[in-house]
C-alpha positions as a LaTeX table, in Angstrom:
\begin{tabular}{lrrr}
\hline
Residue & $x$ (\AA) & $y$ (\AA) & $z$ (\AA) \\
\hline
Unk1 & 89.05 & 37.90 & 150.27 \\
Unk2 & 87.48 & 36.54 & 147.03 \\
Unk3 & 87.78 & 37.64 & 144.17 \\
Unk4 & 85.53 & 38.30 & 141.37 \\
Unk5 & 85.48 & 35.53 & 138.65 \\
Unk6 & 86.93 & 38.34 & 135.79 \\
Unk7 & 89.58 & 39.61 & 138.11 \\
Unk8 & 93.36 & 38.53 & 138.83 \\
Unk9 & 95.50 & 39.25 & 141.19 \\
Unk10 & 98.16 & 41.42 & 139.73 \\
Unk11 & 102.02 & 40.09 & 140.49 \\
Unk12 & 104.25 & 43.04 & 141.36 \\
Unk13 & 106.49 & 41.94 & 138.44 \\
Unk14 & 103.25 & 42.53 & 136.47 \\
Unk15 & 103.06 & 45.80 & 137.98 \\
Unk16 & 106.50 & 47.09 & 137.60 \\
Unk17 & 106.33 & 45.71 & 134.06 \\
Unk18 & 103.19 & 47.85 & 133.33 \\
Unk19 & 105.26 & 51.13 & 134.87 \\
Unk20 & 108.51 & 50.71 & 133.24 \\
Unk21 & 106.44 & 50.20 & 129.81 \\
Unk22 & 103.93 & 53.13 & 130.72 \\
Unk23 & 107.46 & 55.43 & 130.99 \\
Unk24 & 109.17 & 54.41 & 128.15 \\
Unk25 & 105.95 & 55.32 & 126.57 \\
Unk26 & 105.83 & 58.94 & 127.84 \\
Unk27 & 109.10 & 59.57 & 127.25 \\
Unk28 & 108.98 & 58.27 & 123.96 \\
Unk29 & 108.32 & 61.48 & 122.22 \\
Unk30 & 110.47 & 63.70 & 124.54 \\
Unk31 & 113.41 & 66.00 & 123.17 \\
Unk32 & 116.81 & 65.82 & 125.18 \\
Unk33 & 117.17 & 69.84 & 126.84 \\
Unk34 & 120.17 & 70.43 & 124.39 \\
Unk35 & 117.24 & 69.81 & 121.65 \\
Unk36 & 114.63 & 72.27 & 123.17 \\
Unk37 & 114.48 & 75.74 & 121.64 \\
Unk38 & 116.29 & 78.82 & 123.41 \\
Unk39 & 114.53 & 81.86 & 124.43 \\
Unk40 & 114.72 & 85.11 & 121.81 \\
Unk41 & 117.20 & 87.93 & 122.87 \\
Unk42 & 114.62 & 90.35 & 122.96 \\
Unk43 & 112.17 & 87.98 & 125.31 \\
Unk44 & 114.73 & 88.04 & 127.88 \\
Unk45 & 115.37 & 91.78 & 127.43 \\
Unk46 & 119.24 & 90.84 & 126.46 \\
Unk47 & 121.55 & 93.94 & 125.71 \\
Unk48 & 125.23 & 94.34 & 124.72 \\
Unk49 & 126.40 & 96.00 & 127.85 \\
Unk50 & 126.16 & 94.75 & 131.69 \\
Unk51 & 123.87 & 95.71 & 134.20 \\
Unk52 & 126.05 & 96.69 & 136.98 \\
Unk53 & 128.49 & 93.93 & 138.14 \\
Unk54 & 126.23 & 91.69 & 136.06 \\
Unk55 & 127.43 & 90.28 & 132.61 \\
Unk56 & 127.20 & 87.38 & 130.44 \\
Unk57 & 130.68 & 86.31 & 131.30 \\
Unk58 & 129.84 & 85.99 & 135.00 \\
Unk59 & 127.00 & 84.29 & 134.15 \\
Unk60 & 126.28 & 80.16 & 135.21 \\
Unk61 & 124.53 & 79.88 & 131.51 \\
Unk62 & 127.47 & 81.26 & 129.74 \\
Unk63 & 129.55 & 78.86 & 127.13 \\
Unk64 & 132.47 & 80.77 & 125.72 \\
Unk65 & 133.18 & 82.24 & 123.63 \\
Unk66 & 130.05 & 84.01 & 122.66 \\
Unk67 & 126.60 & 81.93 & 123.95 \\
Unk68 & 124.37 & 81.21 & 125.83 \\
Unk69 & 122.74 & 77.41 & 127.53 \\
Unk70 & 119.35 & 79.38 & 127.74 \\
Unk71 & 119.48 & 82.45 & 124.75 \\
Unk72 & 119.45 & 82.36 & 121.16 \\
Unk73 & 122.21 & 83.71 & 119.00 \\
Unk74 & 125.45 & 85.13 & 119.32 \\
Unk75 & 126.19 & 86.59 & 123.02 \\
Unk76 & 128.56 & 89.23 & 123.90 \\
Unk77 & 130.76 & 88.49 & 126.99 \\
Unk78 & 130.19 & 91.77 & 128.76 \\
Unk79 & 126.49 & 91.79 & 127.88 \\
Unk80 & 122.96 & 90.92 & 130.34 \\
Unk81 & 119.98 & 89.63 & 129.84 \\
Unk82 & 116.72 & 88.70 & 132.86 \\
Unk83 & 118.26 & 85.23 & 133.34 \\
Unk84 & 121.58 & 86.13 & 134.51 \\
Unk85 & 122.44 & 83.99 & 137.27 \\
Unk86 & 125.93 & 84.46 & 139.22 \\
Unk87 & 128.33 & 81.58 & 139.02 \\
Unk88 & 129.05 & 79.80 & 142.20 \\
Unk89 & 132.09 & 81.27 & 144.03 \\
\hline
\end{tabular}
């Protein structure tokens, strides 16, 4: 197959150059997740008490001894919120 004068082949060392430099690029301006904001309390309808068998302290996103990985501000152990999420047995 020819090729035009004003084209090259690319090398796949050319290629994989290209990539790696196109995602240090994109990734450039990206936060780490322990950087990104946390949702509001009252977005994610938290409350002080459990809902059922639910609460905070059973929860996957809780970090002792009063937080949250995923909501804002201080988090009581026995409270709920939408994003509960049961901690692997």
């Amino acid at each position: 197959m020819a090729l035009a004068p004003n084209m090259r082949r690319l090398s796949r060392r050319s290629v994989l150059r290209f990539g790696v430099a196109a995602v240090l690029a994109a990734t450039a301006g990206v936060e780490p997740l322990e950087a990104q904001q946390k949702a509001a309390q009252n977005v994610v309808k938290y409350q002080q008490t459990p809902k059922g068998n639910q609460e905070c302290d059973r929860c996957l996103q809780f970090l002792p001894p009063a937080s949250c990985k995923l909501v804002a501000g201080k988090i009581n152990p026995k409270g709920w919120c939408l994003l509960f999420a049961p901690k692997p047995k």
